[in-house]
N, C-alpha and C positions, 0 to 999 in steps of 0.2 A: 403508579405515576410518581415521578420523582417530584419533588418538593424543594422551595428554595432551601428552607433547611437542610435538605438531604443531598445536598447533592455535593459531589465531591470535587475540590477544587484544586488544579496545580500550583507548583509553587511560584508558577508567573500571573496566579489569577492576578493579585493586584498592580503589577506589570501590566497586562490588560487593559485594568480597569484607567490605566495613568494614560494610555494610548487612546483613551475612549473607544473602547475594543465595544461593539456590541456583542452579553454574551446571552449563550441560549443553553439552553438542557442537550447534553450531547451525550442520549446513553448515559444518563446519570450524571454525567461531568459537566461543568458551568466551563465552557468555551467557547471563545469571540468565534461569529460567522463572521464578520469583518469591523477593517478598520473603516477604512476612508470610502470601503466601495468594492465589490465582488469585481470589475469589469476594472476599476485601475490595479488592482493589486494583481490580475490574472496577466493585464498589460506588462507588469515590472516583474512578475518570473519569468517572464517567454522573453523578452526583451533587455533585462538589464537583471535584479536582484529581490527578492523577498526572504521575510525572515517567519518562521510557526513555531507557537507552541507545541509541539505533539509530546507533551510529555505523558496523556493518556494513554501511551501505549506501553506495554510491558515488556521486562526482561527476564528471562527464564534461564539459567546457566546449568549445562551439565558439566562435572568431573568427576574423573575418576577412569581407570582400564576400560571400561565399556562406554565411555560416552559413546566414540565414534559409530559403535555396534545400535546404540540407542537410537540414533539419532537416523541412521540408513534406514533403519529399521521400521521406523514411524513414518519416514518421508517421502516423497513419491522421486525427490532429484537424487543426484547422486553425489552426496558429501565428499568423495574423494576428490573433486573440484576444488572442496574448501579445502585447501591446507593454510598452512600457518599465516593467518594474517587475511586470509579471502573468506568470502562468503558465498553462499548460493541463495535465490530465491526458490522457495518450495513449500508442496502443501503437505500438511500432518494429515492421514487419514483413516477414516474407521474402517471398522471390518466390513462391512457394505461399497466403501472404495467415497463415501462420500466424504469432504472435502471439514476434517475438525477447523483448520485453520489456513490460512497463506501467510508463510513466515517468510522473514530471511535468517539463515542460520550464520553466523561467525567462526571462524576456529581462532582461538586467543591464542592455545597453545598445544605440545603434545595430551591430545583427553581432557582438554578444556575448551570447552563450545557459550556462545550468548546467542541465546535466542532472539528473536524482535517480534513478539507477540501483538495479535489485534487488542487493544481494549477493551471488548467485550468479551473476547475469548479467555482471557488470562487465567482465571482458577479454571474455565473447563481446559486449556490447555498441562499447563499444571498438572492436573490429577487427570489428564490422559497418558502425559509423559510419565508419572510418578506412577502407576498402573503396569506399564510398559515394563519398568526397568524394575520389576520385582524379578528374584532371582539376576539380578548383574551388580555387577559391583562398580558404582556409579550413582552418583549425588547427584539430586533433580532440585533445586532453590529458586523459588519463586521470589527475585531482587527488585521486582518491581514499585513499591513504595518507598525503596529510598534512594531512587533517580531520576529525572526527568531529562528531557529530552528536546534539543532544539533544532530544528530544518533549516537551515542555507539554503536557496534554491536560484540556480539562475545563472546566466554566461557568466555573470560576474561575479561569480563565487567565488571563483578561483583568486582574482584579484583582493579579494576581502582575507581569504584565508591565507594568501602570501606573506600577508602583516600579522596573524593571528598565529600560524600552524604551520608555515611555511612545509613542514615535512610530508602534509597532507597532500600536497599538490601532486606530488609521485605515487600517490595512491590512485592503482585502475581502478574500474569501477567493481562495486561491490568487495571493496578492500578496508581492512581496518586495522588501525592501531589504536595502540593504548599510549597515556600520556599523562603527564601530570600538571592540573591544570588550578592552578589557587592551592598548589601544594596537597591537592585530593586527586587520586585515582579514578581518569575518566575516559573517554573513547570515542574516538574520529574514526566515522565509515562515511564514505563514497559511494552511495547510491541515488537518490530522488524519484521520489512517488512523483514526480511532477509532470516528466518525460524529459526535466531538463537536467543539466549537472548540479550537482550539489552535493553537500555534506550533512551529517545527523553527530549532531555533537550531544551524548549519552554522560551527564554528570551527575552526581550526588546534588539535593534538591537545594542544598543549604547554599550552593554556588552559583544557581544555574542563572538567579536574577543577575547577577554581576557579570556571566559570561552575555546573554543579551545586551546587555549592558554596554560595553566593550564590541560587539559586533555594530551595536546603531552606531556608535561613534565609528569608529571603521568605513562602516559602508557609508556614512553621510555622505563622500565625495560621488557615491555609485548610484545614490538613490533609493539605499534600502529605505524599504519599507513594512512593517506588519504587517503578516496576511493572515485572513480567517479560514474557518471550515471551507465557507463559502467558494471561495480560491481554490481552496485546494481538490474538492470537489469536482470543479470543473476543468480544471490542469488534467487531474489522474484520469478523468472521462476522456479526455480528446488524447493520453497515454495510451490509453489501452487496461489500464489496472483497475482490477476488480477491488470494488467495496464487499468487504466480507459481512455477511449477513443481508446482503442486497443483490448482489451478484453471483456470489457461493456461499454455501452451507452444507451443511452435515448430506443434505439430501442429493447435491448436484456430485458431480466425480470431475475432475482435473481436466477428463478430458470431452466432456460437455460444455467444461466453462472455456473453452478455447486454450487450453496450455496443457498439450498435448505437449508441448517443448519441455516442459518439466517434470515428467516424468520421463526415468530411465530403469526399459526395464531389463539391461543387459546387466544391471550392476546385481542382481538377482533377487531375492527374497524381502518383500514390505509388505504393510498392510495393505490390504484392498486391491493387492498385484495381479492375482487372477482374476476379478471381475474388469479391472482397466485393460489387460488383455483381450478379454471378449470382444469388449468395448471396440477396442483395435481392429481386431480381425474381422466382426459380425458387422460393426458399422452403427450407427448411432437414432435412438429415436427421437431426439432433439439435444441442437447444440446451441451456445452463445453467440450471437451474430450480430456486428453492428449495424445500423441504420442511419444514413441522413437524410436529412429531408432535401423535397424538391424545391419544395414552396416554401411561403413565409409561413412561422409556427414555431410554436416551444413546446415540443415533447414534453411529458411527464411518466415518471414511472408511474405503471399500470396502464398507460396509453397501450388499446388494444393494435394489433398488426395482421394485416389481412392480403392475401396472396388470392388474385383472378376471383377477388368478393368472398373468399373462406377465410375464417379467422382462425390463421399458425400460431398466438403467443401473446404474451403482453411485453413491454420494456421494463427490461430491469430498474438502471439507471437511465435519464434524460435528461438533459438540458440545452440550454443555447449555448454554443461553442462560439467563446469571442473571438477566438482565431478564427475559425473558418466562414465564422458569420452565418452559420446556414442552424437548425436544430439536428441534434446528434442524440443516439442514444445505443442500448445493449439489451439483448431480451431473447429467452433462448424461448424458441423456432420450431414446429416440430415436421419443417421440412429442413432437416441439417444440412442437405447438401447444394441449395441455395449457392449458385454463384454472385460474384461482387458483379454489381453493377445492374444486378436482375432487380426491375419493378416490384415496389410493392404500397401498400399505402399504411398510413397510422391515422385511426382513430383520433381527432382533439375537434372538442365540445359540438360531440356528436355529428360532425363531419370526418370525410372523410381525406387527408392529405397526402398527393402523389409526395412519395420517395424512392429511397432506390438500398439495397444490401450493398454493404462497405464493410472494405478491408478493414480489421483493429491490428496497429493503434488508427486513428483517425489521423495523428498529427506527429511526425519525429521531431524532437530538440532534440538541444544540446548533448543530451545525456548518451546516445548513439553513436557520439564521435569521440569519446572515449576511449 
């Protein structure tokens, strides 16, 4: 159990602490679950603009002649997507096909890749990738302590970053460049955990309070505002994006947790490539499956799910979706093949509440019209 001495803080903790961020134990790290309020701050990314710390999350860089070789290799997507300046979303996996991480991969340059690692995955990623690349000739550096990391999210990002980055704006989505920014080498990509548009601006830590800094003043006219875990949380749920170690882990495979779209297995040879095949061909004996509800109620993960009174599964993740106003959640099934729309009920406090199987995402922004 992490302790307030122990626990490791960004270079925006006291940033936070100036916002009256409430913060909590997150997987070790002391970060705000919110500023002003879960339900306004989820308002102002669907709607207008919000700004995160997520500098708990890691960068991993390969270079060298075999990056590209490395990185097909371990991945389940097909990197040859990523050329110079794009990325791909994808999962690193074990020799079992289950699921080490969900990254997004970068290519900076020719045989120079940035990884986007989960926070809690980062040395096990590390020393899965550094494991890999014995015998290739290719550098694995785990950079993740000396940058942090900040989210833009929201229609109006674009307008904030016109003043900021203007060169970012022509950036599709899951694109990146490099930039110098307070005279330090640092990195604008185009993607959003959120489901809406936005950017991840990736700086050395010694900058990153004066680059927040510079964006509150910016977005003052748009309404930014601080958002917590909290927010984001419930954004990436009504997305469709999995929380890793909640939703996938070592034990699930890519194409149980519903992203069957990321894996490519014409691009030939990766780990875990012939059991995700089976998988393909045999057919599955439980997959990730959303859920909304009928009635009034808020899901929680480990809310059991039950199909004509048999119980299929628990919920992954749950919560109340402020967009859609209804409870929403994800929990693999061990009837996979479940159509949308088919009855089922969820277990909360020990009744029992009609719902129904839903399509993921639950919800498209902005980030779709890219």
């Amino acid at each position: 159990m992490s302790t307030a001495q122990t626990l490791r803080k960004t270079a925006l903790n006291e940033t936070a602490k100036h916002h009256k961020g409430k913060l909590v134990d997150f997987h070790g790290w002391e970060l705000p679950i919110q500023f002003e309020g879960i339900l306004k701050e989820h308002t102002a990314v669907r709607n207008s603009v919000g700004i995160f710390d997520v500098s708990h999350m890691g960068q991993i860089f390969l270079n060298g002649p075999d990056a590209f070789k490395l990185i097909q290799k371990t991945n389940t997507n097909d990197f040859r997507l990523a050329t110079i300046g794009k990325g791909v979303y994808s999962h690193i996996t074990n020799e079992k096909a289950g699921i080490v991480d969900d990254i997004i991969g970068f290519c900076l340059a020719l045989n120079r890749y940035i990884v986007i690692v989960n926070a809690t995955t980062i040395k096990k990623d590390y020393e899965w990738l550094k494991k890999k690349a014995l015998k290739m000739n290719v550098t694995v550096e785990d950079r993740s302590s000396e940058f942090s990391m900040i989210a833009l999210q929201g229609p109006k990002a674009v307008d904030i970053m016109e003043k900021f980055a203007p060169e970012a704006n022509r950036l599709l989505r899951f694109g990146i460049i490099e930039k110098k920014l307070l005279n330090k080498d640092c990195f604008i990509s185009r993607t959003g955990y959120t489901g809406e548009d936005g950017f991840e601006i990736t700086a050395p830590n010694e900058i990153i309070a004066e680059i927040w800094r510079q964006f509150m003043d910016l977005g003052a006219p748009y309404g930014l505002i601080p958002c917590g875990l909290g927010a984001r949380d419930t954004l990436r749920l009504e997305a469709g994006y999995l929380l890793y170690g909640q939703d996938a882990d070592d034990e699930h495979t890519s194409i149980e947790a519903n992203c069957g779209w990321a894996v490519c297995f014409e691009k030939g040879e990766f780990t875990g490539r012939d059991i995700l095949l089976k998988q393909k061909k045999e057919g599955l004996k439980r997959k990730l499956k959303g859920i909304i509800l009928e009635d009034r109620g808020v899901p929680r993960p480990g809310s059991k799910v039950f199909k004509d009174g048999q119980e299929i599964g628990t919920l992954n993740s749950a919560t109340y979706s402020p967009t859609l106003k209804k409870g929403i959640g994800v929990g693999y099934l061990n009837m996979p093949n479940l159509k949308d729309g088919e009855e089922i009920e969820i277990e909360l406090h020990s009744k029992l509440i009609k719902a129904k199987i839903s399509r993921i995402p639950f919800y498209r922004g902005s980030a779709s019209k890219i």
